[in-house]
Residue, then its C-alpha position, 0 to 999 in steps of 0.5 A: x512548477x509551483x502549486x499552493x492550495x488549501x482544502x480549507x472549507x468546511x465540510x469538504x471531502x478531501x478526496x474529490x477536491x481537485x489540486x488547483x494546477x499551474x499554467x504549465x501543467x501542459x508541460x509533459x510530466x514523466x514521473x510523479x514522487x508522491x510524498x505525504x507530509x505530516x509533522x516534518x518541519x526539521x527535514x521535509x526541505x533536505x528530502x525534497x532538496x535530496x528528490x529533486x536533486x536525484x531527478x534532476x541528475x537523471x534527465x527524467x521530466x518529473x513533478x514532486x507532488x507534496x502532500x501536507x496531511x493537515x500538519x500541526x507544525x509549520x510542515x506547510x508553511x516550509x513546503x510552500x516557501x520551498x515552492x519557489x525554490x523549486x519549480x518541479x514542486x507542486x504543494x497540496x494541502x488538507x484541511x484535515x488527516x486523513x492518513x498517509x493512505x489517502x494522500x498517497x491515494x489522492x496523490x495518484x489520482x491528481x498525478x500527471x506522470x505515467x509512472x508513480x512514486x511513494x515515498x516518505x519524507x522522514x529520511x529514512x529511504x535512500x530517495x536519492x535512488x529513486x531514478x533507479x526504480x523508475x529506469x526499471x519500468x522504463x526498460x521493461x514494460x513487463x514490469x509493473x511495480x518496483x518496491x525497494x526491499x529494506x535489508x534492515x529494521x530501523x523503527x521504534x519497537x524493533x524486538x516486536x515488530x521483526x517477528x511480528x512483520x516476519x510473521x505476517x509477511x510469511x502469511x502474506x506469502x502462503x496465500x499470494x503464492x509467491x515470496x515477498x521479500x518486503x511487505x509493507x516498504x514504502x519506497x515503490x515506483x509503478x505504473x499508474x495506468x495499472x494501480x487506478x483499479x486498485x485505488x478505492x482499496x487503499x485504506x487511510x493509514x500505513x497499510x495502504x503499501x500492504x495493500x497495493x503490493x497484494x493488488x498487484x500480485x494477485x493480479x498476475x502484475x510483475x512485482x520486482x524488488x531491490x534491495x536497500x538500505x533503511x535508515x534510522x527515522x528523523x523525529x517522532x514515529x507515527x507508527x503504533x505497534x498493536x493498532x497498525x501491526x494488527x491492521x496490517x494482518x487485517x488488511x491482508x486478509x481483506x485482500x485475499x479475501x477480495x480477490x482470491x477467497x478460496x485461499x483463506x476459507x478452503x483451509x479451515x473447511x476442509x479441516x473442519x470437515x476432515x477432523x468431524x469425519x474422523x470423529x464419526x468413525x470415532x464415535x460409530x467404534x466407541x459408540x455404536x449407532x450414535x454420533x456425538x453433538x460435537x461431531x455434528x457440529x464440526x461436519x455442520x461448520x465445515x460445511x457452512x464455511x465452505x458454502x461461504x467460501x464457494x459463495x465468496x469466489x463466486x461474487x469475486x469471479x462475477x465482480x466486474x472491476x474497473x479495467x486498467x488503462x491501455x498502456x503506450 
């Protein structure tokens, strides 16, 4: 099945733009691979010829749903050729970037497959196992994402991102309260009845894995991981250490924050409030019938980021969220 289209108008928003659909789009479709292009001419045609070959292999009714991210080279150009080639391929294209979170975003959203796929095309991930993340689901329907963990550091910026991801990765843990052995990994296969409330969370850039991954988990879905191997990126990163690193932490927060903020808030108010009742006793011993301005000022900040923080739980606990769809 072959889909061109273009979001070429002026001033369209390109996240309600439907992809226009084939005359077999009836056709009964059990996967959908997600794979967002931005710049990949020298290797987007391998990794969709590596995707199709692996589905194909596996007997699985799938569609590969090729997402241009307003390329600057000719990744368009090759991906609508590729077309023809390949029947299972559906190309949607943006007339402008809006980041690999949005296409992955828009690529659920116009997926036909109950289970969903996001990889990258810059062959780093072992596509070719990807029949192997969805038999998972398939097999056990109390699993709800398989996230391939990478047992390797492949990317640019290697002595600062290990430690750095590792230290994020630690915090991520310490406050969904279960391990994770790969935060940010772009390889995952999930159901996608389940990941349609956490949509609108998704921000445009790479965070957007972040952030499906602390959906779910937050939300008492099973989350398995399997390990892989990751392999050295072909052509220029996009990856900007200091501004995706930093956004990366930002969007865990965010996430605790949007579903359990007690977690984050607590902390520091109990804290604030232990050293400012030490510092009272302090100062009664030292000094008599007089308490320091800066021990008010610690009992007064713990007290307002705990009211916040009670506040904050009671907004998420009276929020009401779009349900996931029925499973069949």
């Amino acid at each position: 099945m072959a889909v061109n289209s273009r979001f070429d108008r002026p001033g369209t928003d390109i996240s309600v733009v439907p992809a226009q659909v084939s005359r077999d789009s009836n056709a009964p479709v059990e996967v959908t691979v997600v794979l967002p292009c931005y710049n990949e001419q020298a290797h987007v045609l391998a990794e969709i010829e590596r995707i199709c070959t692996a589905m194909d292999t596996s007997g699985l009714q799938y569609e590969l749903l090729a997402i241009d991210d307003a390329s600057t080279d000719h990744t368009l150009e090759i991906l609508r050729g590729a077309a023809g080639r390949f029947p299972r391929l559906r190309v949607l294209a943006f007339h402008r970037n809006g980041g690999s979170g949005t296409a992955r975003r828009i690529g659920t959203e116009q997926a036909r497959g109950r289970i969903v796929v996001w990889t990258d095309a810059d062959m780093t991930y072992p596509n070719e196992r990807i029949p192997e993340f969805v038999q998972l689901l398939l097999q056990d329907p109390h699993v709800d994402q398989v996230v391939g963990a990478r047992t390797s550091e492949q990317g640019s910026h290697k002595f600062l991102r290990v430690p750095a991801k590792w230290l994020i990765r630690k915090i991520a843990e310490r406050l969904a309260g279960t391990r994770i052995p790969d935060l940010n990994s772009g390889l995952r296969a999930f159901r996608r009845d389940v990941s349609l409330p956490y949509l609108r969370l998704l921000p445009p850039g790479f965070s957007c894995v972040t952030t499906i991954t602390m959906a779910f988990l937050h939300n008492q879905h099973d989350v398995r991981y399997l390990p892989i191997a990751y392999a050295r990126r072909s052509g220029s990163s996009k990856f900007h250490f200091v501004r995706d690193a930093y956004r990366y932490f930002l969007q865990v927060l965010r996430m605790v924050m949007y579903f359990n903020p007690l977690k984050v808030l607590m902390p520091p108010s109990l804290l604030l409030l232990t050293v400012g009742s030490g510092k009272v006793v302090y100062d009664l011993v030292a000094h008599p019938v007089r308490i320091a301005t800066n021990t008010v000022l610690l009992l007064c900040a713990g007290l307002i980021v705990g009211a916040v923080a009670l506040l904050a739980d009671l907004i998420v606990r009276s929020r009401i969220d779009w349900p996931p769809g029925n499973r069949s």
